[in-house]
PDB file of N, CA, C and O in Angstrom:
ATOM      1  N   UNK A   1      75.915  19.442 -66.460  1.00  0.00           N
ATOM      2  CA  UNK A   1      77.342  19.470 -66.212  1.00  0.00           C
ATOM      3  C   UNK A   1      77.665  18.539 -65.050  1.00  0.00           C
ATOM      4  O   UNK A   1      76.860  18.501 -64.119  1.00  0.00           O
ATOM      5  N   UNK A   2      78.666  17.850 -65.014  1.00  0.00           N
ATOM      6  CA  UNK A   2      79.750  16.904 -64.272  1.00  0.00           C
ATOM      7  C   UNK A   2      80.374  17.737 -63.967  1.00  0.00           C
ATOM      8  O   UNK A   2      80.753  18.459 -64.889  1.00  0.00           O
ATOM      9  N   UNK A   3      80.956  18.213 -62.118  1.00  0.00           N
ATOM     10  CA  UNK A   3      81.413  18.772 -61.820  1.00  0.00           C
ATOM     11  C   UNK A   3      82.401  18.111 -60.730  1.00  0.00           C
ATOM     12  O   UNK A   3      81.760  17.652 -59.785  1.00  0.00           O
ATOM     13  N   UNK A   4      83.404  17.990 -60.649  1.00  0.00           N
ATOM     14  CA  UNK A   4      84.214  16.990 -59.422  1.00  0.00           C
ATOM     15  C   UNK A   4      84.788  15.790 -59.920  1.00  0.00           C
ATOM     16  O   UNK A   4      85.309  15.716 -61.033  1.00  0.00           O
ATOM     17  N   UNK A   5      84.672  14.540 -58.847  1.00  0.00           N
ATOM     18  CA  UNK A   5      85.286  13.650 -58.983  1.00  0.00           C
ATOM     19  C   UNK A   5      84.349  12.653 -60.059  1.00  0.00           C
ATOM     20  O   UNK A   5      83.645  13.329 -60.810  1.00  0.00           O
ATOM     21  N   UNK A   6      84.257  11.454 -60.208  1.00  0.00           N
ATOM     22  CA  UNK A   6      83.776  11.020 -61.341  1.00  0.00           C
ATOM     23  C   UNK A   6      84.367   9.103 -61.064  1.00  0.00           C
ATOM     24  O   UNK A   6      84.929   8.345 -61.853  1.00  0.00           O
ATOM     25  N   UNK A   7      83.850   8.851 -59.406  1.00  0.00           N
ATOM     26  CA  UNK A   7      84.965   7.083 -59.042  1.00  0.00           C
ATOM     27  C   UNK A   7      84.075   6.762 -58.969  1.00  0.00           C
ATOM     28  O   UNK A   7      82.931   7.163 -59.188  1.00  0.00           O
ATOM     29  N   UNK A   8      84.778   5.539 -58.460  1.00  0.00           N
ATOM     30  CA  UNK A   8      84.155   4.534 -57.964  1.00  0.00           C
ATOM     31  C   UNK A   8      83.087   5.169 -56.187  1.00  0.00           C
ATOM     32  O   UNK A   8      81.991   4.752 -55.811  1.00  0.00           O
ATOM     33  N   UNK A   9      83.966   6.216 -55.528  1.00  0.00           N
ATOM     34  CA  UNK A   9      83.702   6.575 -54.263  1.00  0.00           C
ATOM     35  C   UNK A   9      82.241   7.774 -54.437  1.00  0.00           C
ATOM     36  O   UNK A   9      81.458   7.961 -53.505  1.00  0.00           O
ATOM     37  N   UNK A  10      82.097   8.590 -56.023  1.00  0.00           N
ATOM     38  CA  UNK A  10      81.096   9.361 -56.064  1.00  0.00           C
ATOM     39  C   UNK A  10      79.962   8.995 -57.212  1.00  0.00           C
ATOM     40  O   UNK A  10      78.991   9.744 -57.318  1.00  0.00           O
ATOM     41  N   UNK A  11      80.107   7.666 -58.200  1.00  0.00           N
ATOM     42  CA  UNK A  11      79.259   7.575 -59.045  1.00  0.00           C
ATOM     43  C   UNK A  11      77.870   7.158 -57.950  1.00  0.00           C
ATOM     44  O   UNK A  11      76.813   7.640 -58.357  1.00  0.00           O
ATOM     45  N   UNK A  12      77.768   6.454 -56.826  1.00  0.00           N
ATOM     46  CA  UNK A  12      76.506   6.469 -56.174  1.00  0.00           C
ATOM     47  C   UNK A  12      75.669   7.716 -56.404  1.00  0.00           C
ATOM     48  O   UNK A  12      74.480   7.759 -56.720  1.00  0.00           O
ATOM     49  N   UNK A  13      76.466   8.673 -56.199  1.00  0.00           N
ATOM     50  CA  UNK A  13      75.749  10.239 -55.857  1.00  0.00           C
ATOM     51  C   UNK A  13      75.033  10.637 -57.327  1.00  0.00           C
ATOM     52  O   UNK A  13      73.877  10.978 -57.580  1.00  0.00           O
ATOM     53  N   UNK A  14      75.988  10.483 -58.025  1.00  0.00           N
ATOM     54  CA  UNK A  14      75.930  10.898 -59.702  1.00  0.00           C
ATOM     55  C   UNK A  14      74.679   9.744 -60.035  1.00  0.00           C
ATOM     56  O   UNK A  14      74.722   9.733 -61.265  1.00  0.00           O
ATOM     57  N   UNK A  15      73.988   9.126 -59.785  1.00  0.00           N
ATOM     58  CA  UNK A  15      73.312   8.112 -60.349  1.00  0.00           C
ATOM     59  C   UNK A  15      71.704   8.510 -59.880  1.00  0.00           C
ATOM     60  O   UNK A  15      70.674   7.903 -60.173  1.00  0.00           O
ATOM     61  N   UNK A  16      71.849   9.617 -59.135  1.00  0.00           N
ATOM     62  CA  UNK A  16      70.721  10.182 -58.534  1.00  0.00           C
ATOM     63  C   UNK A  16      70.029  10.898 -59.304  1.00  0.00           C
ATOM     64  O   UNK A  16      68.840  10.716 -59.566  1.00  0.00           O
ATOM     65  N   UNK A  17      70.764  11.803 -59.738  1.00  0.00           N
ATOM     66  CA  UNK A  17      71.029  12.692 -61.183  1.00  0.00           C
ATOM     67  C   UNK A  17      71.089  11.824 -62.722  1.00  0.00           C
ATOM     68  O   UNK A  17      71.085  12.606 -63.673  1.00  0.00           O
ATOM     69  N   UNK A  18      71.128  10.770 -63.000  1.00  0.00           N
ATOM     70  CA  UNK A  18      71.245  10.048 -64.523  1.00  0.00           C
ATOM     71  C   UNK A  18      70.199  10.056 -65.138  1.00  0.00           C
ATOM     72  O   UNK A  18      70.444   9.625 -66.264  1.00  0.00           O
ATOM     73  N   UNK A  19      69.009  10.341 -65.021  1.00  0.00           N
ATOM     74  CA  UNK A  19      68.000  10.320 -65.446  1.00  0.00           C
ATOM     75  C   UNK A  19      67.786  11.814 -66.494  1.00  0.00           C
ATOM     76  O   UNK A  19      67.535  11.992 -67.686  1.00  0.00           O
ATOM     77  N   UNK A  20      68.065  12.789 -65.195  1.00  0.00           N
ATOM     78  CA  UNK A  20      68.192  14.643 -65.908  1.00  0.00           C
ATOM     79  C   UNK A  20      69.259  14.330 -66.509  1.00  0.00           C
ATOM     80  O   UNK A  20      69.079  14.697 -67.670  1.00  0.00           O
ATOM     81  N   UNK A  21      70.757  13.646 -66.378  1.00  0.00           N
ATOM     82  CA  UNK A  21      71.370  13.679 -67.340  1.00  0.00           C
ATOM     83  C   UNK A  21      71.643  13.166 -68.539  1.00  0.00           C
ATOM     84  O   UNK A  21      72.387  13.653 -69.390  1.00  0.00           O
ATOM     85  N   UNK A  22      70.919  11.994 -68.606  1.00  0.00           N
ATOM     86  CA  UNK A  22      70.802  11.589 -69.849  1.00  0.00           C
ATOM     87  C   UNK A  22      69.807  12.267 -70.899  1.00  0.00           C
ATOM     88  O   UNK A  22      69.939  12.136 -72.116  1.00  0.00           O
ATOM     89  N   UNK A  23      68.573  13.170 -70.148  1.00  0.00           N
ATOM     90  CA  UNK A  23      67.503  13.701 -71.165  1.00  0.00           C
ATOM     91  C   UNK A  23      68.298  14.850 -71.236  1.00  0.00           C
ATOM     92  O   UNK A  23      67.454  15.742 -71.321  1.00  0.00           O
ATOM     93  N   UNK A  24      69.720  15.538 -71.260  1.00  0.00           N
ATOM     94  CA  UNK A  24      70.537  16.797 -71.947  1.00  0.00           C
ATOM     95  C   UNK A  24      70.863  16.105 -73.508  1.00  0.00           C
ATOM     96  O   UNK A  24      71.273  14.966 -73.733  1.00  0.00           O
ATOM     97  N   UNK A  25      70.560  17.106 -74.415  1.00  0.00           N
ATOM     98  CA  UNK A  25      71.473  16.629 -75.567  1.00  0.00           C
ATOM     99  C   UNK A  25      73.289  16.702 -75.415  1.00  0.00           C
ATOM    100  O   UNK A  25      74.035  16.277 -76.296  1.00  0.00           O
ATOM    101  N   UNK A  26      73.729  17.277 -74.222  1.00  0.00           N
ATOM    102  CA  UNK A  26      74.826  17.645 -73.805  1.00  0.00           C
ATOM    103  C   UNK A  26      75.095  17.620 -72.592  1.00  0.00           C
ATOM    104  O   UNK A  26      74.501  18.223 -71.699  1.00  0.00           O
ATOM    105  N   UNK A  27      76.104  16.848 -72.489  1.00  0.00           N
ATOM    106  CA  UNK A  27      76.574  16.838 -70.901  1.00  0.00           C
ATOM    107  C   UNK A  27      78.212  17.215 -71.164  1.00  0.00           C
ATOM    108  O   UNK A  27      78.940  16.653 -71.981  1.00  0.00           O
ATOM    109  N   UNK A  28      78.594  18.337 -70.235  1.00  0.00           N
ATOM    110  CA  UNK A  28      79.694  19.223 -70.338  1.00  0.00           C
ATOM    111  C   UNK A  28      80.471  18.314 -68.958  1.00  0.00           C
ATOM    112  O   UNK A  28      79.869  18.022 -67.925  1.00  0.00           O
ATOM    113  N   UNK A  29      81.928  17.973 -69.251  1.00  0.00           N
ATOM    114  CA  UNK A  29      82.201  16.805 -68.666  1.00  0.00           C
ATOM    115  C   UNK A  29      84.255  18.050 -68.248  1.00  0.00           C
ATOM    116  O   UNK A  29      85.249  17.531 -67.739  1.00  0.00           O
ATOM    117  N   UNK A  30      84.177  19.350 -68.632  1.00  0.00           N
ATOM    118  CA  UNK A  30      84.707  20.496 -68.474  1.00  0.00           C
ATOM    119  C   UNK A  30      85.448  20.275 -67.039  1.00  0.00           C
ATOM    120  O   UNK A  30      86.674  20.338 -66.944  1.00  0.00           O
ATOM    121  N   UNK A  31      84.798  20.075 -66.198  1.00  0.00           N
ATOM    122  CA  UNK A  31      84.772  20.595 -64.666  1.00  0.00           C
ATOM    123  C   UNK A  31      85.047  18.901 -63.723  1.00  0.00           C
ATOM    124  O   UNK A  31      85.094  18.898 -62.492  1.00  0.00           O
ATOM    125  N   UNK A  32      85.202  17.586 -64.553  1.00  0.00           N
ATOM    126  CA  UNK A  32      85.505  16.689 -64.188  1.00  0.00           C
ATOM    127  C   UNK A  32      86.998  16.303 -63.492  1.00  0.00           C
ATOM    128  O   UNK A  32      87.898  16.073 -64.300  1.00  0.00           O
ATOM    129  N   UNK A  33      87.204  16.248 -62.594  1.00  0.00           N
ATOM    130  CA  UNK A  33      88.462  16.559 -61.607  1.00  0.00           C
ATOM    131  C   UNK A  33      89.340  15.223 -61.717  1.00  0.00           C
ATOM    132  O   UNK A  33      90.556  15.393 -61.623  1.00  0.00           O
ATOM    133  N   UNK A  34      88.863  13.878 -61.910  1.00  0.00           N
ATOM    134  CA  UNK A  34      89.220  12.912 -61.873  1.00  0.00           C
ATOM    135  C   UNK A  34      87.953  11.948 -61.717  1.00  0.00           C
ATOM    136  O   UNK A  34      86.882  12.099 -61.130  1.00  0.00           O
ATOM    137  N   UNK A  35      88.772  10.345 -62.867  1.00  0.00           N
ATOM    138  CA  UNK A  35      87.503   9.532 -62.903  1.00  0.00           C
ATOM    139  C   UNK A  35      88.601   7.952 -63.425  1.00  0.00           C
ATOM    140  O   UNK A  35      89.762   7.654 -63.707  1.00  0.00           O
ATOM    141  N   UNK A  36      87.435   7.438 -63.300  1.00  0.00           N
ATOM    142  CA  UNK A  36      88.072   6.042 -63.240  1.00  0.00           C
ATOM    143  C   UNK A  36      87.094   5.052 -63.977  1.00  0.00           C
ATOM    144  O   UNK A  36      86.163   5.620 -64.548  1.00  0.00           O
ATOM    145  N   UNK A  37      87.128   3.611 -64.080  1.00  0.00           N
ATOM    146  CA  UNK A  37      86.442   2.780 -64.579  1.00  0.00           C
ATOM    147  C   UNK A  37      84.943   2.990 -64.390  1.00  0.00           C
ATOM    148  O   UNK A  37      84.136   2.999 -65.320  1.00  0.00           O
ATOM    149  N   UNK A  38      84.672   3.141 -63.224  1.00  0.00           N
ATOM    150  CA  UNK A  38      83.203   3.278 -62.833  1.00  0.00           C
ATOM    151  C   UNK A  38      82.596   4.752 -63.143  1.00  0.00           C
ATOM    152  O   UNK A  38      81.372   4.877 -63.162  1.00  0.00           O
ATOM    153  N   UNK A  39      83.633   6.130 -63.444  1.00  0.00           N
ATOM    154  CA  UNK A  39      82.849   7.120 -63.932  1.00  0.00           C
ATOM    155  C   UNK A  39      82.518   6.592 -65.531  1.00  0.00           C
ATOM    156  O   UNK A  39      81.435   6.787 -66.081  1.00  0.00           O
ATOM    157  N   UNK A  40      83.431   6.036 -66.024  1.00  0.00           N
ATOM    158  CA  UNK A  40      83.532   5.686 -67.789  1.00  0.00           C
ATOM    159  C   UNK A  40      82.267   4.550 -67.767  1.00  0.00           C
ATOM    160  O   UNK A  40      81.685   4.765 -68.830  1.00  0.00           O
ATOM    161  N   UNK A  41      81.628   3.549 -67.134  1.00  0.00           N
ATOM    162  CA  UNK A  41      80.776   2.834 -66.547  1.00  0.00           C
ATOM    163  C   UNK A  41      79.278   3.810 -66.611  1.00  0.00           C
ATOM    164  O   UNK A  41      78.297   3.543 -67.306  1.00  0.00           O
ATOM    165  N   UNK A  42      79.452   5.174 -65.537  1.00  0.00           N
ATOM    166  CA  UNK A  42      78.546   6.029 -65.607  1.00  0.00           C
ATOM    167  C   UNK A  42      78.206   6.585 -66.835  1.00  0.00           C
ATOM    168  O   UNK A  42      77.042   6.670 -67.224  1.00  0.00           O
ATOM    169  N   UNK A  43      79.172   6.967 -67.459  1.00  0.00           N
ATOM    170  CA  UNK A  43      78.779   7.255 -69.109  1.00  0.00           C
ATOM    171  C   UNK A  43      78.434   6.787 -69.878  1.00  0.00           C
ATOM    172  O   UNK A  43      77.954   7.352 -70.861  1.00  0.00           O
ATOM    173  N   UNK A  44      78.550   5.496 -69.723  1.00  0.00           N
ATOM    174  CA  UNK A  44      77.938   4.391 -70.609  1.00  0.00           C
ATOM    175  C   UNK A  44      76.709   4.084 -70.552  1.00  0.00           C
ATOM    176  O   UNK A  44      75.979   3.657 -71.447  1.00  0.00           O
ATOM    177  N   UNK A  45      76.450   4.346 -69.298  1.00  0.00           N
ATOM    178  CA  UNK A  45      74.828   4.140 -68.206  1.00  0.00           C
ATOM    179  C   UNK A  45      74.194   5.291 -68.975  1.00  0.00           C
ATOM    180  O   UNK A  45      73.468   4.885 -69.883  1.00  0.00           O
ATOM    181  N   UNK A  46      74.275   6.777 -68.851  1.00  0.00           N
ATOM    182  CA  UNK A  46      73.965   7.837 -69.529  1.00  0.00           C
ATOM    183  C   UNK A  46      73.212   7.677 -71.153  1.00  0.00           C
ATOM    184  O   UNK A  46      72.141   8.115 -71.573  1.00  0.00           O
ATOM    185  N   UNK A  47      74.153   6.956 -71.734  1.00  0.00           N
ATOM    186  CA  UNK A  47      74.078   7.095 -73.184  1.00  0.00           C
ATOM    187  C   UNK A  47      72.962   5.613 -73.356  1.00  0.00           C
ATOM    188  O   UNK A  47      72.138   5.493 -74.262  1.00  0.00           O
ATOM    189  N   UNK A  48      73.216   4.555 -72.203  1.00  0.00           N
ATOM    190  CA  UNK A  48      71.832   3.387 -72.187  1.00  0.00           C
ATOM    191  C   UNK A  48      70.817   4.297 -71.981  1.00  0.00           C
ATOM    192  O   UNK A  48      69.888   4.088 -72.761  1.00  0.00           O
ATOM    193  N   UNK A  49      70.613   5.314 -71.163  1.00  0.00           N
ATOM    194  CA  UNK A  49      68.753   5.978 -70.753  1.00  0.00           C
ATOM    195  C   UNK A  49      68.496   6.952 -71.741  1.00  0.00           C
ATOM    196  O   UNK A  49      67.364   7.348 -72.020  1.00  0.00           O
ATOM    197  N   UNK A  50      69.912   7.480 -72.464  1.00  0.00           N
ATOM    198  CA  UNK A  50      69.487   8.326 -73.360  1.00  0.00           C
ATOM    199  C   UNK A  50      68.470   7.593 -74.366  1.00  0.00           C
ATOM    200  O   UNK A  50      67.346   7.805 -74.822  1.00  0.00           O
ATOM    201  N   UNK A  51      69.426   6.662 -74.460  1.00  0.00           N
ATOM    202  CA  UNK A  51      68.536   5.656 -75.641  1.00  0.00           C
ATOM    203  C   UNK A  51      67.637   5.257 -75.625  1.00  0.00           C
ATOM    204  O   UNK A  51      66.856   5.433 -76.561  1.00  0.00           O
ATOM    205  N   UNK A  52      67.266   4.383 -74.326  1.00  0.00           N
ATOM    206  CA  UNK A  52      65.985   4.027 -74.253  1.00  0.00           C
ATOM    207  C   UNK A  52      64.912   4.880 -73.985  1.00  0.00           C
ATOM    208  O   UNK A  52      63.729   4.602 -74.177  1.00  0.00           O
ATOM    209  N   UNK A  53      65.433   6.111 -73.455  1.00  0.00           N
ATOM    210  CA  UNK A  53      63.885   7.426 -73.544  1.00  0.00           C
ATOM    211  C   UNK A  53      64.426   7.765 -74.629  1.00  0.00           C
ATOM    212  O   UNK A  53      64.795   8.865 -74.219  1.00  0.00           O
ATOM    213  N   UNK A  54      64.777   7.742 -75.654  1.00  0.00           N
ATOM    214  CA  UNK A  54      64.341   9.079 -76.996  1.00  0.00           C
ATOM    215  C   UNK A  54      64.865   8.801 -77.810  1.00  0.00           C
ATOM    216  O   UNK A  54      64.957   9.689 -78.658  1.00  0.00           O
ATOM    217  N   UNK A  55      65.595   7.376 -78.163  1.00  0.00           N
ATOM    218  CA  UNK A  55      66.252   7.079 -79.465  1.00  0.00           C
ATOM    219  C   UNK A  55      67.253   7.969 -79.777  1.00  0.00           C
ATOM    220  O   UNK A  55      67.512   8.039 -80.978  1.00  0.00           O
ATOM    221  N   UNK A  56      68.097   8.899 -78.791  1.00  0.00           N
ATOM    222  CA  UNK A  56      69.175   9.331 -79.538  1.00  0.00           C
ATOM    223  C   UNK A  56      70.428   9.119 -78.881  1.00  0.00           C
ATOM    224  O   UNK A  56      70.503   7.992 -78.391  1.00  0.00           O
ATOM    225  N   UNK A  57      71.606   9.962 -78.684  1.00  0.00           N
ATOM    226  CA  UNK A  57      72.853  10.069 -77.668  1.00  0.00           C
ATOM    227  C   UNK A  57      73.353  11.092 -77.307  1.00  0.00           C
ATOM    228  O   UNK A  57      73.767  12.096 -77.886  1.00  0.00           O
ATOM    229  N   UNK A  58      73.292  10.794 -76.367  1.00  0.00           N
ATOM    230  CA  UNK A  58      73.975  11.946 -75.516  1.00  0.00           C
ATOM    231  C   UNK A  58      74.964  12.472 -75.965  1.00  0.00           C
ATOM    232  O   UNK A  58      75.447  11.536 -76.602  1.00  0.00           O
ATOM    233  N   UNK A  59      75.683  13.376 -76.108  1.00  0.00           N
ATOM    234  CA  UNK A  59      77.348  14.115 -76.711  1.00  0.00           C
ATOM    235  C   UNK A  59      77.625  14.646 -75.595  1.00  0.00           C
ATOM    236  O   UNK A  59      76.917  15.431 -74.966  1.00  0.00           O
ATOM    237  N   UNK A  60      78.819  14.176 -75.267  1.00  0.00           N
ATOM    238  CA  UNK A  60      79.467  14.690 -73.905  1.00  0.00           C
ATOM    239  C   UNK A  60      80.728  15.200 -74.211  1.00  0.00           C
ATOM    240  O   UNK A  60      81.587  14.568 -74.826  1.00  0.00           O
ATOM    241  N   UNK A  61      80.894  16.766 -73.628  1.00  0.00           N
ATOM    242  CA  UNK A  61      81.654  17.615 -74.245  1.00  0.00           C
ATOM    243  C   UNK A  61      83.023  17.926 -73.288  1.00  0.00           C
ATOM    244  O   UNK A  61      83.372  17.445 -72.210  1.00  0.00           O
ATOM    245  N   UNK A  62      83.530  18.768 -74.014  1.00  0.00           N
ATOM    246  CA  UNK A  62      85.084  19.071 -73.339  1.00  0.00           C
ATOM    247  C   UNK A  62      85.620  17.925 -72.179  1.00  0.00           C
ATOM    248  O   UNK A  62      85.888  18.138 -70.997  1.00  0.00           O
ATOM    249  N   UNK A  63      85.670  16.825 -72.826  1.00  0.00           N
ATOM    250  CA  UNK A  63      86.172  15.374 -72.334  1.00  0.00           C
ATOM    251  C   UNK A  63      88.065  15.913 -72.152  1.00  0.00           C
ATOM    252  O   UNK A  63      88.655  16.321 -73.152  1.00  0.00           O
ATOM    253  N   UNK A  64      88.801  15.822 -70.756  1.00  0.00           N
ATOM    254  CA  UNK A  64      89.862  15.749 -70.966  1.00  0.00           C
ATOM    255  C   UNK A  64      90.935  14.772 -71.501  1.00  0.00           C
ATOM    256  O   UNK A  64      90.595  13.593 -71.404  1.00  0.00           O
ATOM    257  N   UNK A  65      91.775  14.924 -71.875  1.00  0.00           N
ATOM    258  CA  UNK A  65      92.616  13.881 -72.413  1.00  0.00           C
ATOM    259  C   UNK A  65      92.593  12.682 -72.302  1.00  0.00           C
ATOM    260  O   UNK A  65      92.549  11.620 -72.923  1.00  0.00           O
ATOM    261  N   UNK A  66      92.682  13.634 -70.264  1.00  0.00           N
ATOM    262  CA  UNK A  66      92.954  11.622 -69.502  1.00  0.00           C
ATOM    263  C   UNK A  66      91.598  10.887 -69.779  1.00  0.00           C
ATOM    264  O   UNK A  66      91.395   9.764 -70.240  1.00  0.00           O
ATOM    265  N   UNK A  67      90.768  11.820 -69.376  1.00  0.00           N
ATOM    266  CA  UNK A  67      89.761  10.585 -69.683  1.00  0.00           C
ATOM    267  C   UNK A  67      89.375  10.044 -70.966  1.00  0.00           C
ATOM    268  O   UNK A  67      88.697   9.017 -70.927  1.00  0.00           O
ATOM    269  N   UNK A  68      89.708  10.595 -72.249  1.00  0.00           N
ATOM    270  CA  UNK A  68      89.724  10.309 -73.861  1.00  0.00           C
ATOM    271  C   UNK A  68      90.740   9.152 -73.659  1.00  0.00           C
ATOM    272  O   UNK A  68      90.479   8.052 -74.146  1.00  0.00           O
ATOM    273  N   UNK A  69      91.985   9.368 -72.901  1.00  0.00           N
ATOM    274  CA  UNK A  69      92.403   8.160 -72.658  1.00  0.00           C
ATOM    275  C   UNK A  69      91.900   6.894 -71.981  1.00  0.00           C
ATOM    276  O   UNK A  69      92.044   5.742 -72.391  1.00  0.00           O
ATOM    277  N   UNK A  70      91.418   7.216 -71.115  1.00  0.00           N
ATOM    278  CA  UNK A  70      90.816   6.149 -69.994  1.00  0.00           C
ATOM    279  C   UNK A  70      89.958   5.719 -70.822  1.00  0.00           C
ATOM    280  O   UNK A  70      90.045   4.492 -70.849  1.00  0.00           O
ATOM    281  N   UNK A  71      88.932   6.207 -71.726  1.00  0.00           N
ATOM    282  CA  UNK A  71      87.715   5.814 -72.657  1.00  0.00           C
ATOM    283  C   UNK A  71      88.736   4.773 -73.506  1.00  0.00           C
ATOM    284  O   UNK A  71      88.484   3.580 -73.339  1.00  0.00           O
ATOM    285  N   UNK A  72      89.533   5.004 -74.139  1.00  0.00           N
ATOM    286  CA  UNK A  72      90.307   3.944 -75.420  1.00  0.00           C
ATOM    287  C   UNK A  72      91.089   3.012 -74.551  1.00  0.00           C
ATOM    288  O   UNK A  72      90.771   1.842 -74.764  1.00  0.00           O
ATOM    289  N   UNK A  73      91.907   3.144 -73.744  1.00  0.00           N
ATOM    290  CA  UNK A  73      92.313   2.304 -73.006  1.00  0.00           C
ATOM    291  C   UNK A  73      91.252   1.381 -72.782  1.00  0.00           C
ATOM    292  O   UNK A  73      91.460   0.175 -72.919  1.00  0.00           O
ATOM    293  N   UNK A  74      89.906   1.913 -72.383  1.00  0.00           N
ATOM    294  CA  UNK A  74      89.412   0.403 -72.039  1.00  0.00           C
ATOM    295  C   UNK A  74      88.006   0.199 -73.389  1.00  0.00           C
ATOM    296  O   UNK A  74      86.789   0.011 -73.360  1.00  0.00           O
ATOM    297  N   UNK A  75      88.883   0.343 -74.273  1.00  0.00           N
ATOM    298  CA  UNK A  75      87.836   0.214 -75.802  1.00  0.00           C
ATOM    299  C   UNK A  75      86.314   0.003 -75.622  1.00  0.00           C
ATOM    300  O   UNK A  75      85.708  -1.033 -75.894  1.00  0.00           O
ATOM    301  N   UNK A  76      85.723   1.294 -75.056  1.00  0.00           N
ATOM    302  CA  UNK A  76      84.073   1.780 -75.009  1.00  0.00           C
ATOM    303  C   UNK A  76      84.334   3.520 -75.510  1.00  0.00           C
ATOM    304  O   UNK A  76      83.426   4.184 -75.012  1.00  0.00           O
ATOM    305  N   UNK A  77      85.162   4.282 -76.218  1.00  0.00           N
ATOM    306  CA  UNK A  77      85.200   5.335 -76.817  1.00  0.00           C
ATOM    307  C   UNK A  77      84.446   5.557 -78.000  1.00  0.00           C
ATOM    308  O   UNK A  77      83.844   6.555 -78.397  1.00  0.00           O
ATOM    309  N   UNK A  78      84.623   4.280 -78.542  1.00  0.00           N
ATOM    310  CA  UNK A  78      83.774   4.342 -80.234  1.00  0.00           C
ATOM    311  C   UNK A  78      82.378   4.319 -79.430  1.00  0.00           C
ATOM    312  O   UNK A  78      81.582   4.872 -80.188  1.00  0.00           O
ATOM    313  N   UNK A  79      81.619   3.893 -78.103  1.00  0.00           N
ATOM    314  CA  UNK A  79      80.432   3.565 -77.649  1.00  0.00           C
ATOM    315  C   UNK A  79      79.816   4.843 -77.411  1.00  0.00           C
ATOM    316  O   UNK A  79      78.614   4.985 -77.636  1.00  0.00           O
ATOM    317  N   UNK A  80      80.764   6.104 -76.830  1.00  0.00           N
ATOM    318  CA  UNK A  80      80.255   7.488 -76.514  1.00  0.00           C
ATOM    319  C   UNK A  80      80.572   8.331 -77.273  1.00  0.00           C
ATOM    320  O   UNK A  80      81.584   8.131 -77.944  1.00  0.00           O
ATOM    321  N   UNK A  81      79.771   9.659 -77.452  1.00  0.00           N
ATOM    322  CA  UNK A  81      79.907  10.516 -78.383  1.00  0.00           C
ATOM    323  C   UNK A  81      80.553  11.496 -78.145  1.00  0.00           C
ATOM    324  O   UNK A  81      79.808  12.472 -78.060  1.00  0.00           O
ATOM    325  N   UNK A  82      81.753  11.776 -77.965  1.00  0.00           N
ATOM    326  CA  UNK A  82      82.678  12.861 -77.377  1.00  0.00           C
ATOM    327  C   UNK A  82      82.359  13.882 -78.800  1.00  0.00           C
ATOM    328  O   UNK A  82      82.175  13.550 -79.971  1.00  0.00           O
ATOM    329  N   UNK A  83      82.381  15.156 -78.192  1.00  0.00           N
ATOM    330  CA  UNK A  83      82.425  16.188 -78.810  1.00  0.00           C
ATOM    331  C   UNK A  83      84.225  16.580 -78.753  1.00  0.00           C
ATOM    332  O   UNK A  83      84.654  17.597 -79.299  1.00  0.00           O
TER     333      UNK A  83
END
């Protein structure tokens, strides 16, 4: 789980953690407070390590609007697997 902010100011922190989060078949994205280019950046990063350890993708769940928006707005939505 993604819990908080999701910027440019906390993906450093979150990148510490990408490794455990990409080996979830699920990352619960529920509790995400706000995010921007560089969290949508982080997700993209996610679904690269998923791939390259295990040939599959990550599904990242209860995505809010805004960010379903923020994903199509910047056309990498078809790239992640929103549940």
């Amino acid at each position: 789980m993604i819990e908080g902010e999701l910027t440019f100011a906390s993906v450093r922190d979150w990148l510490a953690r990408a490794d455990e989060l990409a080996s979830q078949d699920r990352v619960d994205l529920a509790k995400v407070s706000k995010v921007d280019s560089a969290g949508a950046a982080f997700l993209l990063e996610l679904t690269r390590r998923a791939a390259k350890n295990g040939s599959r993708q990550v599904e990242f769940i209860n995505a809010s609007q805004a960010l379903r928006g923020l994903l199509e707005f910047l056309q990498i939505d078809d790239a992640l697997k929103l549940a």
